[in-house]
C-alpha positions in Angstrom: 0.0 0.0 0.0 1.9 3.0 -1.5 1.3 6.8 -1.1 -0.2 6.8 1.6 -1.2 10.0 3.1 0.2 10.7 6.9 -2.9 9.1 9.2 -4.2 5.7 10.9 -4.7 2.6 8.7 -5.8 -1.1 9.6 -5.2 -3.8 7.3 -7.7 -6.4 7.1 -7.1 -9.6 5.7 -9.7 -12.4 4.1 -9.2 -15.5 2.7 -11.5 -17.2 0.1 -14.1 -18.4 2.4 -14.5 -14.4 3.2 -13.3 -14.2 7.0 -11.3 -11.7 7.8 -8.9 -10.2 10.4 -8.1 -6.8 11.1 -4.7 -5.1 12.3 -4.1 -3.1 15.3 -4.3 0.6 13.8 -0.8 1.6 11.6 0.1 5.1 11.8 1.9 7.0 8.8 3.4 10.0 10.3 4.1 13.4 8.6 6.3 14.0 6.1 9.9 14.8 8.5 11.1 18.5 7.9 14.6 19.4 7.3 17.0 20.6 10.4 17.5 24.3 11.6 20.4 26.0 9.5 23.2 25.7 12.5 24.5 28.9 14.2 27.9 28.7 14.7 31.2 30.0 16.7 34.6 30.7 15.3 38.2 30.4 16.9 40.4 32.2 14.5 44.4 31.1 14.5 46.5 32.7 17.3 50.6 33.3 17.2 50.2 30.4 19.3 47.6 28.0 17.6 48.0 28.5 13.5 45.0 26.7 13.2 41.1 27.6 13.4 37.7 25.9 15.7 34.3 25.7 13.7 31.8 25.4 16.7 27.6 24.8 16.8 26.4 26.4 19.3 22.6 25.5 18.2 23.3 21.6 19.0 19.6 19.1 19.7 19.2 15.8 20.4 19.3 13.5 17.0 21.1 15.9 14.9 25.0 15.0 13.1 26.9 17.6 11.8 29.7 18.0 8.9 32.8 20.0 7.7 32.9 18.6 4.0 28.8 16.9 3.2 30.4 13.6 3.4 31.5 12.6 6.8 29.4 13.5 9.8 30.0 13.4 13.6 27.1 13.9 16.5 30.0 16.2 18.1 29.6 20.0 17.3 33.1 21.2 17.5 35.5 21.1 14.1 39.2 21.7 15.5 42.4 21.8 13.8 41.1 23.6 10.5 43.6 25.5 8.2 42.8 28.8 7.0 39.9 28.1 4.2 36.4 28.8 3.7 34.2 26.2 5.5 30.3 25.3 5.3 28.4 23.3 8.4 25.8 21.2 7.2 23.2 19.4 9.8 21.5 16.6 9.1 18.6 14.9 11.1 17.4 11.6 12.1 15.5 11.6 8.7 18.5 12.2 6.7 17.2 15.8 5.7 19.9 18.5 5.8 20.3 22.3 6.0 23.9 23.9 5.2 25.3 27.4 7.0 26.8 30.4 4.8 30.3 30.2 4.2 32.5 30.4 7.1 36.1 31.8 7.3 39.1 30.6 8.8 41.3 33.4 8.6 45.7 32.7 8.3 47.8 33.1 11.3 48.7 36.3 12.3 52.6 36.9 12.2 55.0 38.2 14.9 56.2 41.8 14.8 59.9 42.4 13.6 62.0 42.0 17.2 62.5 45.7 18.3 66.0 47.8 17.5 66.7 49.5 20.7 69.2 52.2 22.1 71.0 51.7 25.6 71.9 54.9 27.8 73.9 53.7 30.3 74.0 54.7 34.1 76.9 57.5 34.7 78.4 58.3 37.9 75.6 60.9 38.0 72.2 58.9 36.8 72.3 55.6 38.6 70.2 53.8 36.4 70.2 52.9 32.9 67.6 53.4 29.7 66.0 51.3 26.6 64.5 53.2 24.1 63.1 51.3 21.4 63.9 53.3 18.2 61.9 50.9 15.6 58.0 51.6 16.7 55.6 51.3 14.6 51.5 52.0 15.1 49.7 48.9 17.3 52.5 47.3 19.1 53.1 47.9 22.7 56.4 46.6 24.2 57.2 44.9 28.2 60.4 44.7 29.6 59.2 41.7 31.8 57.3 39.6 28.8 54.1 40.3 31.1 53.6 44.4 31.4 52.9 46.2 28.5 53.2 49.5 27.4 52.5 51.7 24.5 55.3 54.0 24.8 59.3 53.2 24.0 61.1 54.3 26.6 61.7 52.0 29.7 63.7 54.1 32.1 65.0 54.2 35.7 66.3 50.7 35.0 69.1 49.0 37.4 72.4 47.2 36.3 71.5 43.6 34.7 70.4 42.0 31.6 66.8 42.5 30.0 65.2 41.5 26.9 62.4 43.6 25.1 59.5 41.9 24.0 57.0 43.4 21.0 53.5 42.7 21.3 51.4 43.7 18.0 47.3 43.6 18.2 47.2 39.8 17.6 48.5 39.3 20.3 51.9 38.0 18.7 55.2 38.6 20.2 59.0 38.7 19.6 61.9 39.1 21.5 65.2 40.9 21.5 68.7 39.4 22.6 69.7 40.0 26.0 70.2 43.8 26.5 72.9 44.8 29.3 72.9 47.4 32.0 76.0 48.5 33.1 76.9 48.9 36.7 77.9 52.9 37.5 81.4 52.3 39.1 83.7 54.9 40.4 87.4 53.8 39.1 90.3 53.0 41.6 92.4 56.4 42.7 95.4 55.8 40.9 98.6 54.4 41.5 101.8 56.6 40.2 106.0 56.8 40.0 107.4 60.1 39.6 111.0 61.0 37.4 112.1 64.1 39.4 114.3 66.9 37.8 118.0 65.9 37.2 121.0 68.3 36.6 120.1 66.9 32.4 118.9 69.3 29.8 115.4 68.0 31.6 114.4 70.2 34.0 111.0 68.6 34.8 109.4 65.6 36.0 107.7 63.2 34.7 104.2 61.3 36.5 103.6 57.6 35.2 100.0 56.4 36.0 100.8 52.6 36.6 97.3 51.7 37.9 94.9 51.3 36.7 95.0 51.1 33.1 92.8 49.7 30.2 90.4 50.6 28.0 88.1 53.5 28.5 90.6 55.0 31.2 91.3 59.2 30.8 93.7 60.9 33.0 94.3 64.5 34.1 96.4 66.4 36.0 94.5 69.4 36.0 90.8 67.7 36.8 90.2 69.7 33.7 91.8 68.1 30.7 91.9 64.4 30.1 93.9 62.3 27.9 94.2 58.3 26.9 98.1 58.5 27.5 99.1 57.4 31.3 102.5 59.8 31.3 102.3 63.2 32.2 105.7 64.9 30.7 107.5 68.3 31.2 106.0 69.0 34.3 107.6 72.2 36.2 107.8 72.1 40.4 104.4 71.8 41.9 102.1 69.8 43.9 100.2 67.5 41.3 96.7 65.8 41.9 96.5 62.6 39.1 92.3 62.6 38.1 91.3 59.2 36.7 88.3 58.9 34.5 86.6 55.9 33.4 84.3 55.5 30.3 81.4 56.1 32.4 82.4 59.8 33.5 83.4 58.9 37.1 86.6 59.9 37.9 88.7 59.4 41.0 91.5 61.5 42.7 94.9 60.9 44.2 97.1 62.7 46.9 99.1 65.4 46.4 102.0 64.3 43.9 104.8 66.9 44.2 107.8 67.5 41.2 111.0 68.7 43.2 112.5 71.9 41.6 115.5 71.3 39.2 119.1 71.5 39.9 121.0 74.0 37.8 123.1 73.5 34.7 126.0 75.2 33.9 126.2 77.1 30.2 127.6 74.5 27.5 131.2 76.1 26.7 132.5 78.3 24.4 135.8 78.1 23.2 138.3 79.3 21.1 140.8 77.0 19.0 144.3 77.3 17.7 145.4 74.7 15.1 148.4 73.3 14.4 150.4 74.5 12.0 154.1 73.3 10.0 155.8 75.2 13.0 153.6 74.2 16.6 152.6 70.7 15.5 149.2 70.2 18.5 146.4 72.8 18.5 145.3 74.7 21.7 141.6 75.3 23.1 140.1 77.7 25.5 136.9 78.4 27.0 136.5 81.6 27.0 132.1 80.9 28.9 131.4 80.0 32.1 134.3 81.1 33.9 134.2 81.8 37.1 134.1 79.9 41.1 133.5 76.6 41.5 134.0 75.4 37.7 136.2 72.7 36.5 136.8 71.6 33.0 137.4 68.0 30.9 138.0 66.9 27.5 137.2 63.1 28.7 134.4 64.0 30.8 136.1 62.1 34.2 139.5 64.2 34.9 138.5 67.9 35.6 140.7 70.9 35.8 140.1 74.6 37.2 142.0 75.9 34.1 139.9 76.9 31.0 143.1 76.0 28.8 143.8 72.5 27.3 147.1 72.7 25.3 149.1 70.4 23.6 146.4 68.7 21.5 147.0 65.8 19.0 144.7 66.0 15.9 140.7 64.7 16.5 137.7 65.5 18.0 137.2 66.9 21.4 134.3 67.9 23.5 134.2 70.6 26.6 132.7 69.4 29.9 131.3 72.3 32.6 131.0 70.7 36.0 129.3 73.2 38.1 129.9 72.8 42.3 126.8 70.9 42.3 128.0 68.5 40.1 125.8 69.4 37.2 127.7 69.7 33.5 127.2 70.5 30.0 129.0 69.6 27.3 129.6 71.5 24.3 129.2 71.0 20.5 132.5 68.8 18.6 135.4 70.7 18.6 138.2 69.5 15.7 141.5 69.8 16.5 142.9 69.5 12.1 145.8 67.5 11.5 149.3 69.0 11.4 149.3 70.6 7.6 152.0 69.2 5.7 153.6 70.2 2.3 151.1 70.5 -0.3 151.0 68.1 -3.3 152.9 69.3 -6.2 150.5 71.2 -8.4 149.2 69.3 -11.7 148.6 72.0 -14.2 147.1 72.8 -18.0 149.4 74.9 -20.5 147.6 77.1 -23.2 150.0 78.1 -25.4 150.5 81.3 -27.7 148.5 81.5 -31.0 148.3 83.6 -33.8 145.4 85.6 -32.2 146.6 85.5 -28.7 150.3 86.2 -28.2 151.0 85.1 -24.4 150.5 81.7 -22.6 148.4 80.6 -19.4 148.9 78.1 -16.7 146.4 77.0 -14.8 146.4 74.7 -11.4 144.2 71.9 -11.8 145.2 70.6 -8.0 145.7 70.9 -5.6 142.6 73.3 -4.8 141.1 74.0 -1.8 140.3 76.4 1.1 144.0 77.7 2.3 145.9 77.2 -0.6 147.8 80.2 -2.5 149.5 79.7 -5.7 153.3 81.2 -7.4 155.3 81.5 -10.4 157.8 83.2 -8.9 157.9 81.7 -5.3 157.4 85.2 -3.8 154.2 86.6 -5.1 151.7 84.6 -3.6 147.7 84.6 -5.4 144.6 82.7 -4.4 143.1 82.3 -7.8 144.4 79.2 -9.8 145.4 80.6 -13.5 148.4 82.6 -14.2 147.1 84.5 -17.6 149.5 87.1 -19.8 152.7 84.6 -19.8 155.2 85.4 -22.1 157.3 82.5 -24.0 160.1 81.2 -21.2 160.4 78.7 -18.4 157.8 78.7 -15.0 157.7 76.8 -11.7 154.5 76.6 -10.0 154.5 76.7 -6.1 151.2 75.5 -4.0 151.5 76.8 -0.1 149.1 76.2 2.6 149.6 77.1 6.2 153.3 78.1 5.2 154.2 74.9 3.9 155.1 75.0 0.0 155.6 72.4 -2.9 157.5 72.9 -6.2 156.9 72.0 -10.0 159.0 71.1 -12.7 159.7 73.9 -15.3 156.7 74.1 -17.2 157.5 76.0 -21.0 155.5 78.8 -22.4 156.6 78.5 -25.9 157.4 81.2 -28.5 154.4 82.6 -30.8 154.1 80.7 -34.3 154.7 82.2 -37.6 151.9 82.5 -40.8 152.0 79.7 -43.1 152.8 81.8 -46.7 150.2 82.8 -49.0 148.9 79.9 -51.3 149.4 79.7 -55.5 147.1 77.5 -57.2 146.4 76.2 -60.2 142.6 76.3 -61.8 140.8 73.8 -64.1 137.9 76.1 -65.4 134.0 74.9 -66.1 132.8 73.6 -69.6 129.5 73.1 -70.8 130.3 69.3 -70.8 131.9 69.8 -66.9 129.8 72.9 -65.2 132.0 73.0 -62.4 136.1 73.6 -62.0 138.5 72.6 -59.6 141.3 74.2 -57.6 144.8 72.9 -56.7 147.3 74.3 -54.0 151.3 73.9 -55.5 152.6 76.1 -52.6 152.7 75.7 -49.4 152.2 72.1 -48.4 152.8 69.6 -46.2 152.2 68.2 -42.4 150.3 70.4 -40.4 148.8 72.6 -42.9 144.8 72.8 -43.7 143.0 74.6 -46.6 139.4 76.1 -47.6 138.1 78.3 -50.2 135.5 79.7 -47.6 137.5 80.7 -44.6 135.4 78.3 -42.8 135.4 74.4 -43.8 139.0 73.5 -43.8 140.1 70.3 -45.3 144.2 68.5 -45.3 143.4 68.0 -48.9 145.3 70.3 -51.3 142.2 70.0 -54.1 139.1 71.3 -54.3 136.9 70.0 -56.9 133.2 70.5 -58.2 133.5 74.0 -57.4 131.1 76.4 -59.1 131.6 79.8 -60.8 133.0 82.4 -59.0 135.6 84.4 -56.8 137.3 82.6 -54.2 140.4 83.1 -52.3 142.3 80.5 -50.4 143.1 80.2 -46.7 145.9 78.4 -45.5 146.3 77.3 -41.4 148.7 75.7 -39.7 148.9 73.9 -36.8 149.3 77.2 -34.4 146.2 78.0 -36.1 147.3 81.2 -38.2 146.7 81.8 -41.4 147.5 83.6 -44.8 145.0 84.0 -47.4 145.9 84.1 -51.0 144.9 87.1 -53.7 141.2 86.0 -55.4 140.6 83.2 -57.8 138.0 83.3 -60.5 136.1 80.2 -61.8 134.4 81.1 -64.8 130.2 80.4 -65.6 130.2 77.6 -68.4 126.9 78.8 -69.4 125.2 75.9 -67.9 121.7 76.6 -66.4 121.1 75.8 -62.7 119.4 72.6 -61.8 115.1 73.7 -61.9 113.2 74.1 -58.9 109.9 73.0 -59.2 106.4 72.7 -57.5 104.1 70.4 -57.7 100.2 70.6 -57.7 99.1 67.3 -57.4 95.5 65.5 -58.1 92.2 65.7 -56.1 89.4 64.1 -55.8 88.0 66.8 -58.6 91.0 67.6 -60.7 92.2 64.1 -61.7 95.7 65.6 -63.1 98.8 67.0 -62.0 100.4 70.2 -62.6 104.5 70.8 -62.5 105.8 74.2 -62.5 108.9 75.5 -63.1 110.4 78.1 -60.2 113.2 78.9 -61.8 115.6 79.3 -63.4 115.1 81.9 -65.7 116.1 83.9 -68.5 116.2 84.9 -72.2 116.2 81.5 -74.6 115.9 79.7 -71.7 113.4 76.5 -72.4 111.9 73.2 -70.5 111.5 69.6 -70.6 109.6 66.9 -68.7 110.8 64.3 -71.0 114.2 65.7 -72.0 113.3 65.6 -75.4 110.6 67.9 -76.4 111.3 71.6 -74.7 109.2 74.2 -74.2 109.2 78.0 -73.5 106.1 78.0 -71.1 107.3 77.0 -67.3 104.3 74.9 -66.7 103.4 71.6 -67.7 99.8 70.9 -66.7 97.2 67.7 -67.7 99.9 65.4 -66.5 99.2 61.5 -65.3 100.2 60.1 -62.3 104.4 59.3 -62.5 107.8 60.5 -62.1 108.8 62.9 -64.4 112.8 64.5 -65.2 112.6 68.7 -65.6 115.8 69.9 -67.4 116.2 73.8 -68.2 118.0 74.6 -71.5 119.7 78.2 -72.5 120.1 79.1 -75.4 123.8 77.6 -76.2 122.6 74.1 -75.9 123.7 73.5 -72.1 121.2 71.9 -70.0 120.9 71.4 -66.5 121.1 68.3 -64.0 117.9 66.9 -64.6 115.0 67.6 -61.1 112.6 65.0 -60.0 108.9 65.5 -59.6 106.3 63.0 -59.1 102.7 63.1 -59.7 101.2 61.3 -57.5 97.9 58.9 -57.9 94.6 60.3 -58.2 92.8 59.9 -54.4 90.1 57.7 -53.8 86.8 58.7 -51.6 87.0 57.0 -48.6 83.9 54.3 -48.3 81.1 55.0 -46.2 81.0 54.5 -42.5 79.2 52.3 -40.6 78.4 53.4 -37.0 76.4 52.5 -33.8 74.6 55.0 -31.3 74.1 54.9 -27.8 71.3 56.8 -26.8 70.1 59.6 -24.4 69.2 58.1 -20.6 67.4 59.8 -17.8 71.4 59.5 -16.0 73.0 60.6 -19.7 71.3 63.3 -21.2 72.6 62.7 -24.6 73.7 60.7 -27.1 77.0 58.8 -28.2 78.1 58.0 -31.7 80.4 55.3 -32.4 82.2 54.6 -35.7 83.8 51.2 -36.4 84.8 51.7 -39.7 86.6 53.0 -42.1 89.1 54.0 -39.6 92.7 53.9 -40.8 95.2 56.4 -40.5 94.7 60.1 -41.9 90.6 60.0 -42.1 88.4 62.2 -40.1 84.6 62.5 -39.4 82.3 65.1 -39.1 78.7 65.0 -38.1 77.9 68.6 -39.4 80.0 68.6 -42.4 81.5 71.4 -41.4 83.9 70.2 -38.0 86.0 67.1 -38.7 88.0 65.6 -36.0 90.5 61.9 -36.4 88.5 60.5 -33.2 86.2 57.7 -33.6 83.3 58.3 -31.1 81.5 61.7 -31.0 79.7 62.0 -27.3 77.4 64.8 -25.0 75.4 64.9 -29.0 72.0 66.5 -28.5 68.5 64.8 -30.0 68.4 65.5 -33.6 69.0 64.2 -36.8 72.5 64.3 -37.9 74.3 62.9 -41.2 77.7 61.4 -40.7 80.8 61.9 -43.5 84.0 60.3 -43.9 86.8 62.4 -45.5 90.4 61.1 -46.1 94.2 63.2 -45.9 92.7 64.5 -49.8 89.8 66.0 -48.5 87.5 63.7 -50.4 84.1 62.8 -49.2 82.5 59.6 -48.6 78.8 59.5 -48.8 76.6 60.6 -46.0 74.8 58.3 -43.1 71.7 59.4 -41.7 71.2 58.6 -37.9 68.5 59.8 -35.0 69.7 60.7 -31.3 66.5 60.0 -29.9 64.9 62.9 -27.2 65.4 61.9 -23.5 62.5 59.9 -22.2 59.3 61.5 -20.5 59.5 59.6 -17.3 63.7 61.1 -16.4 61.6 63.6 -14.9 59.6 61.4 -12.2 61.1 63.4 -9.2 63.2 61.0 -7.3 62.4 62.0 -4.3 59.9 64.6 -1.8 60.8 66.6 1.2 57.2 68.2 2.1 58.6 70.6 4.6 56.7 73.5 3.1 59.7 75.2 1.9 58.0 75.4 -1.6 60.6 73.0 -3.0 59.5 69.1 -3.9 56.6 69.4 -1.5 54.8 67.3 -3.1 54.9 64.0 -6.0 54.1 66.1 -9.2 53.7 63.9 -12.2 50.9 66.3 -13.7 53.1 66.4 -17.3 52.5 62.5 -17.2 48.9 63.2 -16.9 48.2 60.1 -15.0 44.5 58.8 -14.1 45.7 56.9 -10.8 48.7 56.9 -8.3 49.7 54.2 -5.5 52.2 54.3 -3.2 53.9 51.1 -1.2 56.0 51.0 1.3 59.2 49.1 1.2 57.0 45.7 2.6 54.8 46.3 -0.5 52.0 47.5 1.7 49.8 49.9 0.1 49.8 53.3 2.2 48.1 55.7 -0.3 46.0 56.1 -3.6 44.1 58.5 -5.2 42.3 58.4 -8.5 42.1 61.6 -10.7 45.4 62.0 -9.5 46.5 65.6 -9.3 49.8 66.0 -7.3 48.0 65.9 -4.2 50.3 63.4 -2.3 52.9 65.0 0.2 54.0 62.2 2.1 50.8 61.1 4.0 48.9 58.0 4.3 45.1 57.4 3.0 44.1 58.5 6.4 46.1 61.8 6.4 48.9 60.6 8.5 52.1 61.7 7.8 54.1 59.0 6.7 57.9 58.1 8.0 61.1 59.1 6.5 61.8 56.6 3.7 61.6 54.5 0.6 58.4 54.1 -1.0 57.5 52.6 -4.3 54.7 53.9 -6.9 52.6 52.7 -9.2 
């Protein structure tokens, strides 16, 4: 019996004879409704707990519950979830179910960053030390003891010991700094000197050597006023001295009166006078002439002293003067030498110039001995300092050297007699012919060893010939070994008639004018004609049209002679260099402009130009504005190669994002002005990539606060 309505039924059964029996009623409840939606609690994830709770809190009797529609559980508590979205469905003892809105497990919050602090350490005035925490940002608070926590940074009035600083953000998450030390405030020891008093030295005050205590962070003063690292105390005049010690912490301590004993006095170092020896008195002499007086004694040794100021007798060296006062003090004076005993000089070594033609006397002069003392004699009475004897005529001289009285001797030295002229020359001449342009000339008389000959009065040659000499008046000079000279009466050389070798110039092809040019400088003159070939002559003196080559110009007068034939090349015609080939670099928002590079043609002798007006030989062309430029090539001809066109691009908009604010309202980068970008939308980050401003419609409104108006810390930030 099927769709049945909810309500009582009996059955009744009958056989086939007709009886029947009839059931106890049969009830057919009501159709079951589903369950409640369920209400729910949450238990988000703690620093402590990274995981979530999902609890129903509208639990009956007969009801199963599930995280996932699969798997369900009479217990109304879901522990352990991960952050996720979650649904709870309920499902009743008729299997209907209802299922809850989404519900959020949200991640695990994350400990603040552990907190940079500052220490201020107790002093021998403030007894107690400070923490200031230095890297505080908005919701944490901070405890010194892990359990008390404040919202300020600054933990003061704190006693010597070791704490740790623990940040607390609103989650409830912590970290913890490294142990953090207090020092103790501690007064250092009084010190502990040894004193160098005064002697009867060149020192005349003491010295006070702090020997305890020492170490780092340790200042000393003996004026309570000005301190210093170094433990010695020098150049201290007589007086009562208090040593002031000073540790790192400003606390200083003071020791008993410390007292430098006034110094004993020196006596003056001496002054003396000295006499040397000489060839007569062989020891030297000296005498103090200061301090004289009571009660002072004199050494050379420094051990045997003597009342009298003199000290005679003195072998050659070096002595020193002691002063011993009566209170046993000295000085001792600077070196005093004592010279050897002179003896006779070295016998001089001399030069000789001898008379000349020009200069009729002699000279001797004393190459050594020289020196400080030394006088000098050719006669052995007349005694001169300088070392030449100048103005000698011809005869025999002895040199004597004295110093100190003592004398040496030379050998006759000889001033010799003046020399004679050499005789006037006679020559014989081999005149020019048109075959032979050029003579020669040949000395008979006089010849032989010694003598030397020119046509010039300059350029002498041993030679008695001259050859290849050309047309004209000469006269000969004739030296001899003394140097004089005769000069014989003039000598002509006749002019064959041949013309002087040409002088030419040469205008040579170009990149335009493909031929040469040779032009004939001179000579000139009447029936004079010229050749390039040697063969066929011409009057005109320039030969133009030519083809690259060497060519031979001769000059012809009118008797036939020609000249010694002149060179000229002509050279090839030049080539245009080929065209370059180049890279750029362009402008950045660091480099304002542009680079050109060239890497090729670049051998020897081209240059470039950008403007084809300034060429320079270097490869690379930099600081070039934008533009458009067109680059040539031109070689040592001053051909052309054919122009590249290039682009130096303008600097990119964004170079002018400013790089920076400083909204101080000085009127100078207040503010983030991008207006010539004409942006629709700014954001701003902060270094963690947390967004901490934005604005649409944009209009240079941003001076360093957050979307709330707060002004923002010192820092980078990022935009978008």
């Amino acid at each position: 019996f099927a769709g049945l309505a909810p309500g009582t039924y009996t059955v009744t059964t009958q056989n086939a004879d007709g009886c029947t029996s009839v059931t106890a009623p049969i009830t057919i409840n009501p159709a079951p409704t589903a369950p409640a939606v369920a209400t729910t609690t949450v238990t988000q994830p703690t620093c402590t707990s990274t995981t979530g709770t999902i609890t129903v809190t509208s639990a009956n009797a007969g009801l199963t519950y599930s995280i996932d529609g699969a798997t369900f559980q009479s217990g109304t508590t879901f522990a352990g979830l991960a952050p996720g979205t979650y649904t709870i469905t309920t499902q009743n003892a008729g299997g209907c179910t209802s299922i809850t809105s989404p519900v959020t497990i949200n991640p695990a919050p994350s400990a603040p960053i552990t907190a940079v602090t500052t220490v201020a350490q107790p002093t021998c005035t403030t007894s107690t030390g400070t923490i200031t925490v230095t890297s505080a940002n908005a919701g944490l608070t901070y405890s010194i003891n892990g359990t008390d926590f404040q919202s300020t940074t600054i933990f003061a009035g704190l006693a010597a010991g070791s704490y740790t600083i623990t940040t607390q953000n609103a989650d409830g998450c912590t970290s913890v700094t490294a142990p953090i030390i207090i020092n103790p405030a501690i007064a250092p020891a009084v010190a502990t000197t040894t004193v160098t008093q005064p002697t009867c030295s060149a020192i005349s005050t003491g010295i006070i050597t702090v020997d305890a205590p020492t170490g780092t962070g340790f200042t000393y003063s003996v004026d309570g006023t000005n301190f210093q690292a170094g433990t010695t105390f020098g150049n201290l005049p007589a007086g009562t001295y208090n040593v002031t010690v000073q540790n790192a912490n400003g606390c200083t301590s003071v020791s008993p009166g410390i007292v430098i004993n006034a110094a004993q006095p020196i006596p003056v170092a001496a002054t003396t006078t000295v006499t040397q020896p000489t060839c007569a008195v062989t020891s030297g002499t000296i005498t103090v002439t200061d301090p004289t007086g009571t009660g002072l004694t004199y050494s050379l040794d420094g051990t045997t002293f003597q009342s009298a100021p003199v000290f005679a007798g003195l072998a050659p060296g070096t002595y020193n003067v002691t002063v011993q006062n009566a209170v046993g003090c000295t000085s001792t004076s600077a070196d005093i030498i004592i010279d050897a005993v002179p003896g006779a000089p070295a016998v001089a070594t001399t030069t000789v110039s001898q008379p000349t033609c020009a200069v009729t006397t002699g000279s001797i002069t004393v190459s050594t001995p020289q020196g400080t003392g030394f006088t000098y004699s050719i006669d052995g009475t007349n005694f001169q300092s300088g070392t030449t004897f100048a103005g000698l005529a011809p005869g025999s001289y002895t040199v004597t050297v004295s110093n100190a009285g003592c004398t040496s001797v030379t050998a006759p030295i000889v001033i010799n007699a003046v020399p004679a002229d050499p005789i006037a020359a006679t020559a014989t001449v081999i005149q020019p012919t048109c075959a032979s342009p050029t003579g020669s000339i040949t000395i008979a008389i006089p010849t032989g060893a010694g003598l030397t000959y020119s046509i010039d009065g300059t350029n002498f040659q041993s030679s008695t010939t001259f050859n290849n000499v050309a047309a004209g008046s000469y006269t000969i000079t004739v030296r001899n070994n003394g140097g004089c000279t005769s000069q014989s009466s003039a000598i002509t050389l006749n002019d064959a008639g041949v013309p002087g070798v040409a002088s030419v110039s040469v205008t040579q092809p170009t990149c335009i004018i493909t031929s040469g040019t040779i032009t004939v400088d001179g000579p000139f003159g009447t029936g004079f004609t010229y050749s390039i070939d040697g063969t066929n002559y011409q009057v005109d003196n320039v030969f133009a049209g030519l083809v690259p080559g060497t060519y031979s110009v001769t000059v012809q007068n009118g008797s036939g002679c020609t000249s010694t034939a002149a060179n000229a090349v002509i050279n090839d015609v030049p080539t245009a260099p080929a065209m370059a080939t180049l890279s750029t670099v362009q402008p950045t928002c660091n480099v304002p402009s542009g680079t050109i590079n060239i890497s090729g043609p670049t051998t020897a002798g081209l240059t470039y130009s950008i403007n084809g007006t300034e060429f320079q030989a270097g490869t690379s062309f930099t600081n070039v504005a934008p533009g458009t430029y067109t680059l040539v090539v031109q070689n040592e001809a001053g051909c052309l190669s054919d122009g590249v066109a290039f682009t130096i691009d303008a600097l990119p908009e964004f170079c002018d994002i400013p790089k920076g604010i400083s909204p101080n309202n000085d009127g100078k980068n207040d503010n983030f002005d991008i207006s010539f970008l004409e942006a629709s939308r700014l954001n701003i980050f902060n270094r963690y990539g947390k967004e901490v401003y934005a604005r649409s419609n944009y209009s240079n409104e941003w001076f360093g606060q957050s979307n709330n108006g707060d002004e923002l810390p010192t820092g980078t930030y990022y935009y978008v």
